[in-house]
N, CA, C and O atoms as a GROMACS GRO file, in nm:
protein
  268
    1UNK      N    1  -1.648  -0.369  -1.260
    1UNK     CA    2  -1.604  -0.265  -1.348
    1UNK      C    3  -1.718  -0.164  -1.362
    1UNK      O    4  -1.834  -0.201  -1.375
    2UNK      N    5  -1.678  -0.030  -1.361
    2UNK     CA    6  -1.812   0.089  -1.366
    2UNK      C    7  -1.718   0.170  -1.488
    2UNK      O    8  -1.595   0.165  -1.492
    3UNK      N    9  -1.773   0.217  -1.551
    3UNK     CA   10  -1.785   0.346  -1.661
    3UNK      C   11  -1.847   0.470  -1.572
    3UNK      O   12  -1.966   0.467  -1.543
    4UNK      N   13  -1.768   0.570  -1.531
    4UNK     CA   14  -1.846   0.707  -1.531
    4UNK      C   15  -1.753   0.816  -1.526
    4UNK      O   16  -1.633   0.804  -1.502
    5UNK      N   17  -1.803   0.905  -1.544
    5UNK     CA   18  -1.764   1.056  -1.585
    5UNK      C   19  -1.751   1.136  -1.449
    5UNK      O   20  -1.810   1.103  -1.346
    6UNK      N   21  -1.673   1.236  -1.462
    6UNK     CA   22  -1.683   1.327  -1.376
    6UNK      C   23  -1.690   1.237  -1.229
    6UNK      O   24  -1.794   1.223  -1.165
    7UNK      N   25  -1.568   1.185  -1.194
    7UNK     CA   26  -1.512   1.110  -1.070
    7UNK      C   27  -1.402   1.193  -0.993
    7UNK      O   28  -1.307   1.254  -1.042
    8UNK      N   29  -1.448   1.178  -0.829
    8UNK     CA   30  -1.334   1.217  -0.766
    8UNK      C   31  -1.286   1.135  -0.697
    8UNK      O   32  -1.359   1.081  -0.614
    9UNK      N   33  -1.161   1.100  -0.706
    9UNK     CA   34  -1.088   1.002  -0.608
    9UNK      C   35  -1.090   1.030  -0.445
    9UNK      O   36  -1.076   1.144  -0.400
   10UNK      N   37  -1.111   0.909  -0.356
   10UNK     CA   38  -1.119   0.976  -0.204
   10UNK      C   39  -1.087   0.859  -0.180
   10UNK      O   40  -1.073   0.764  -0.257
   11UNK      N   41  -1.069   0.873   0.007
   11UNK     CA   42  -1.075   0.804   0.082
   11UNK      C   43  -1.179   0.691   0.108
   11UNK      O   44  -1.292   0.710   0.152
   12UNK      N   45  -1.126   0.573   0.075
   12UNK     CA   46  -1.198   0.459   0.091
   12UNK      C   47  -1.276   0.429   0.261
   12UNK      O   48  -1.190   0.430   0.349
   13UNK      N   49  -1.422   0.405   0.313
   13UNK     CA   50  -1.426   0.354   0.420
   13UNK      C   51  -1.489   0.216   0.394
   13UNK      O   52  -1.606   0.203   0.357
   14UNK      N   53  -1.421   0.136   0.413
   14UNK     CA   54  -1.417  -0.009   0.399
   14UNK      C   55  -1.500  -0.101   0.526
   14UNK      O   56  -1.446  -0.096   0.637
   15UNK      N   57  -1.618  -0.176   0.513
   15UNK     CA   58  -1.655  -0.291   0.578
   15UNK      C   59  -1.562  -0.382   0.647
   15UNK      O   60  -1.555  -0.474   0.565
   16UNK      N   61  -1.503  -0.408   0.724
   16UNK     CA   62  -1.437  -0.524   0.746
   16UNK      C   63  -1.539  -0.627   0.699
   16UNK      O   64  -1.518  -0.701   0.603
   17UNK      N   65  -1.693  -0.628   0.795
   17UNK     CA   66  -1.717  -0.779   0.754
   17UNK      C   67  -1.665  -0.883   0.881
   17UNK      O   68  -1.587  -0.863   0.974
   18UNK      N   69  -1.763  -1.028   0.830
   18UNK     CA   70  -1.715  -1.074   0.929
   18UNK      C   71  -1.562  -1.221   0.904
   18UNK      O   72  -1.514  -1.305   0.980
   19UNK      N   73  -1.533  -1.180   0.745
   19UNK     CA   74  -1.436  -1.286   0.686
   19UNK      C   75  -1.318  -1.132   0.667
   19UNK      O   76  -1.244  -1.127   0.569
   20UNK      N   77  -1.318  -1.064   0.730
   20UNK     CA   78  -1.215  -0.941   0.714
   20UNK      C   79  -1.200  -0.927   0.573
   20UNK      O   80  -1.241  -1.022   0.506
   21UNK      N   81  -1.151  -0.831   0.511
   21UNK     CA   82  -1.097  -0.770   0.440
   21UNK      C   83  -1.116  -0.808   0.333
   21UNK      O   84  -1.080  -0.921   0.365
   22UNK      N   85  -1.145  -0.821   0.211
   22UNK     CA   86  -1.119  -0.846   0.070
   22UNK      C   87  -1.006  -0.776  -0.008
   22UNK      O   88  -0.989  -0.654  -0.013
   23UNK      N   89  -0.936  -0.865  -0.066
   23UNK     CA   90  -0.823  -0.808  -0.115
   23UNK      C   91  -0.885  -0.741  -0.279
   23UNK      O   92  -0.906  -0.801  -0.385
   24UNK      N   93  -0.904  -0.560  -0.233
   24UNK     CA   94  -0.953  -0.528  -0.370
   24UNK      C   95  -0.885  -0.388  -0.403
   24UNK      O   96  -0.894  -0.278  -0.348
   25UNK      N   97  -0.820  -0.429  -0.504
   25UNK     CA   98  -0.752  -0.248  -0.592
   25UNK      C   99  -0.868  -0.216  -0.678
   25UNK      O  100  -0.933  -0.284  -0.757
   26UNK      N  101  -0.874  -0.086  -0.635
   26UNK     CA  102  -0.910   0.002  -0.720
   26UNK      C  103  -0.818   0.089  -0.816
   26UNK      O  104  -0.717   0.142  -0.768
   27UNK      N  105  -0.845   0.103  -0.929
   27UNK     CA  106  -0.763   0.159  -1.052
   27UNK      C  107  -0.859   0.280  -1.110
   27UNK      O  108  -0.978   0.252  -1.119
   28UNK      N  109  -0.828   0.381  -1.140
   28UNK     CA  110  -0.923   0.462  -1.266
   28UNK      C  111  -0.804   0.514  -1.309
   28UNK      O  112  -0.708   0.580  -1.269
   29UNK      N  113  -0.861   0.441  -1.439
   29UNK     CA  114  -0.825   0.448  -1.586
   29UNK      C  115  -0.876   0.506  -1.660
   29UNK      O  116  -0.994   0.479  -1.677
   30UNK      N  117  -0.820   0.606  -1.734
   30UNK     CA  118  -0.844   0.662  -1.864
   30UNK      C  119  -0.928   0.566  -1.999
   30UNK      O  120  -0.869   0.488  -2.073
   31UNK      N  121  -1.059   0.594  -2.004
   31UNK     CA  122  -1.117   0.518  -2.084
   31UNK      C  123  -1.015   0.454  -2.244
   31UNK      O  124  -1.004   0.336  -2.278
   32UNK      N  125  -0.969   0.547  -2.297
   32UNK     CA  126  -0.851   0.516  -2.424
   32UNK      C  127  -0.804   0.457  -2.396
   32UNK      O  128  -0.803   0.356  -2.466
   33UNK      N  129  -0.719   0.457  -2.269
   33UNK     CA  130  -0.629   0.382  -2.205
   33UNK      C  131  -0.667   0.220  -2.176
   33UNK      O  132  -0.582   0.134  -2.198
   34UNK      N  133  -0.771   0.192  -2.135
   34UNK     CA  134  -0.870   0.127  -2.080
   34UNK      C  135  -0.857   0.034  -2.195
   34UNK      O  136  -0.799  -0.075  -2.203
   35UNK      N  137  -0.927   0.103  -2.285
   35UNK     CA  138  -0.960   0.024  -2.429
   35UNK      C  139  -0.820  -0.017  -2.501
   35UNK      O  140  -0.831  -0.107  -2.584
   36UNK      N  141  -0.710   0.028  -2.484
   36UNK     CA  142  -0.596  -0.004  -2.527
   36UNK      C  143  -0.532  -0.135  -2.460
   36UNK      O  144  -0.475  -0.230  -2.513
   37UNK      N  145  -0.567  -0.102  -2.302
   37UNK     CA  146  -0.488  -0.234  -2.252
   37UNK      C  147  -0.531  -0.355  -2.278
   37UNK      O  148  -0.467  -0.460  -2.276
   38UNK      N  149  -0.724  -0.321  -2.322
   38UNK     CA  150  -0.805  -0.444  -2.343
   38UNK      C  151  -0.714  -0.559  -2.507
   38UNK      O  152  -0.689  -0.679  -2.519
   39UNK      N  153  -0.693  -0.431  -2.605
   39UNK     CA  154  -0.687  -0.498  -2.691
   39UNK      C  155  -0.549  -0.540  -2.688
   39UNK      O  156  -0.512  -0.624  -2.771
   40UNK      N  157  -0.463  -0.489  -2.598
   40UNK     CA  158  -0.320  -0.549  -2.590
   40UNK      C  159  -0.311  -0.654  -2.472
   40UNK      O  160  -0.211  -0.686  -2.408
   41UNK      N  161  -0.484  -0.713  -2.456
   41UNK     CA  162  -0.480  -0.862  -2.344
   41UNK      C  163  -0.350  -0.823  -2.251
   41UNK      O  164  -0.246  -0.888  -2.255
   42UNK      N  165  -0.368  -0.724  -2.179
   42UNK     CA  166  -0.322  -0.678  -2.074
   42UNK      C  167  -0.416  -0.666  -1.935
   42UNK      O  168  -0.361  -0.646  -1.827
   43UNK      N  169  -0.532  -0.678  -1.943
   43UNK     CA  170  -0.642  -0.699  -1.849
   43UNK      C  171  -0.658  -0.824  -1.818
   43UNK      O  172  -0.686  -0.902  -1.909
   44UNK      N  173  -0.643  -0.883  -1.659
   44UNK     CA  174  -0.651  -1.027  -1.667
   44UNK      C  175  -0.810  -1.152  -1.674
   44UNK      O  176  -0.814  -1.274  -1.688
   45UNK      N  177  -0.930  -1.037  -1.654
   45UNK     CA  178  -1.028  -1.063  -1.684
   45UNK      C  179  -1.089  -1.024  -1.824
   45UNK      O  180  -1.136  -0.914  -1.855
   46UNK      N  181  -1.080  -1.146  -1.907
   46UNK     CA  182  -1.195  -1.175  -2.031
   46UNK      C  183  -1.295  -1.080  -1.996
   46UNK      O  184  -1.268  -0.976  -2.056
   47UNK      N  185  -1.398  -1.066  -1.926
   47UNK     CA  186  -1.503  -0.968  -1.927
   47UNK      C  187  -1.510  -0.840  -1.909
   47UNK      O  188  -1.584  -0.756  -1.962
   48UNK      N  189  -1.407  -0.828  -1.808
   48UNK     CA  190  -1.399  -0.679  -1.814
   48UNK      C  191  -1.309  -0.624  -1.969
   48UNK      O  192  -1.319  -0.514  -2.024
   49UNK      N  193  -1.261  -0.690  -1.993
   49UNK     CA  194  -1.186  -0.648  -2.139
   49UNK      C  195  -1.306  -0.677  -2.235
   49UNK      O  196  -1.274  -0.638  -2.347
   50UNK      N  197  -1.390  -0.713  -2.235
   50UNK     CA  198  -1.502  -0.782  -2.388
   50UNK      C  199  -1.633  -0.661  -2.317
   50UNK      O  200  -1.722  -0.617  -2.390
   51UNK      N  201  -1.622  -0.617  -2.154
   51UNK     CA  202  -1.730  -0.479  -2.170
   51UNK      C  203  -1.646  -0.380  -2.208
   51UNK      O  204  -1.711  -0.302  -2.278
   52UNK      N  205  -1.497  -0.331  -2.192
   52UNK     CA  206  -1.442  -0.222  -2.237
   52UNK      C  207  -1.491  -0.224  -2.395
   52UNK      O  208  -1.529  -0.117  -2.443
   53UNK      N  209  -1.492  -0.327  -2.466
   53UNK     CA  210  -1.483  -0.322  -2.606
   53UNK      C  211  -1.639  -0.310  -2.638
   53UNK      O  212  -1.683  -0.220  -2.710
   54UNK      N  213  -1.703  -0.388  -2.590
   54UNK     CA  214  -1.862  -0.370  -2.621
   54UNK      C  215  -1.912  -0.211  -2.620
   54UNK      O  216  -1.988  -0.154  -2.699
   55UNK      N  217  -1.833  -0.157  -2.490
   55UNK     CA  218  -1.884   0.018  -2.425
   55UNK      C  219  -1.839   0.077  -2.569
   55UNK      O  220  -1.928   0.130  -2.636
   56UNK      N  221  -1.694   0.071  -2.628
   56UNK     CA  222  -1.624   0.164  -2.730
   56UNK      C  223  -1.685   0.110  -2.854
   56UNK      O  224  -1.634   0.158  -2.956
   57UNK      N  225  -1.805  -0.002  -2.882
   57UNK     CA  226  -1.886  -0.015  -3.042
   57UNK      C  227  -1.945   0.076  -2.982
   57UNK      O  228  -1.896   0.188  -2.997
   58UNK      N  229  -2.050   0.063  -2.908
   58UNK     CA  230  -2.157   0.127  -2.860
   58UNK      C  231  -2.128   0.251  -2.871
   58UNK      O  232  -2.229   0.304  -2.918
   59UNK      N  233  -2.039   0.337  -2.853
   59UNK     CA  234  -2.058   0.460  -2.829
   59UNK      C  235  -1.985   0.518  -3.000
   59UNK      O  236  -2.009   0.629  -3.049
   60UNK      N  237  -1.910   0.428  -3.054
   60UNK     CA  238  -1.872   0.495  -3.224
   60UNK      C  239  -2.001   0.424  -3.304
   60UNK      O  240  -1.988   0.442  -3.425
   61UNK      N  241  -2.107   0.358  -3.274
   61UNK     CA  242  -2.219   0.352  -3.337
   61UNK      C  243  -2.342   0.434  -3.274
   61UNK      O  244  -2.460   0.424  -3.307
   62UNK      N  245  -2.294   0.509  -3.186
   62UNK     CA  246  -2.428   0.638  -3.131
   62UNK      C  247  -2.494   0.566  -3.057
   62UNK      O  248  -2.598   0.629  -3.036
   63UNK      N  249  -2.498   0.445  -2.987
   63UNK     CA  250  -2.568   0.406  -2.920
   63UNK      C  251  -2.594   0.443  -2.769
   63UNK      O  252  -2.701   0.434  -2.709
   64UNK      N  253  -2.477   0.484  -2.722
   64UNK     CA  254  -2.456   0.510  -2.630
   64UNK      C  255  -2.396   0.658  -2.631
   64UNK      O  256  -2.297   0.660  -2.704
   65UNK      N  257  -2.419   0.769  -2.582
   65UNK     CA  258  -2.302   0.915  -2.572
   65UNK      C  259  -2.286   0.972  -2.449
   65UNK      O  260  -2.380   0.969  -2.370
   66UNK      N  261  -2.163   1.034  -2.413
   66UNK     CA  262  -2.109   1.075  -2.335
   66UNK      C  263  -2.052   1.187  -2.313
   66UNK      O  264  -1.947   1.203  -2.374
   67UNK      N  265  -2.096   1.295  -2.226
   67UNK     CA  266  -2.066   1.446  -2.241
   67UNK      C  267  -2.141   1.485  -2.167
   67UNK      O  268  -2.151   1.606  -2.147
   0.00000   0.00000   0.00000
């Protein structure tokens, strides 16, 4: 999971590797959004849902800002 700003979506060039392919989606999500699905345990990873929530204290206690 990454947090960042100012993203452009493109064309993936992918490693095969020598075990081929990894089965991996990519999603970008709307941070609100993000933080919404966390708390409606709609994310199937515990961690990535407990850093969405850690990122949204952090940033309504100034710890973190974004802009």
């Amino acid at each position: 999971m990454f947090f960042a700003g100012n993203i452009t979506k493109s064309k993936q060039d992918l490693d095969k590797g020598k075990r081929g392919f990894e089965d991996i989606k990519v999603e970008l999500v709307d941070f609100e959004k993000a933080v919404n699905m966390a708390l409606e345990n709609k994310i199937p990873a515990m961690g990535s849902s407990l850093a969405i929530l850690l990122l949204k204290e952090k940033i309504e206690r100034k710890e973190i800002t974004i802009g």
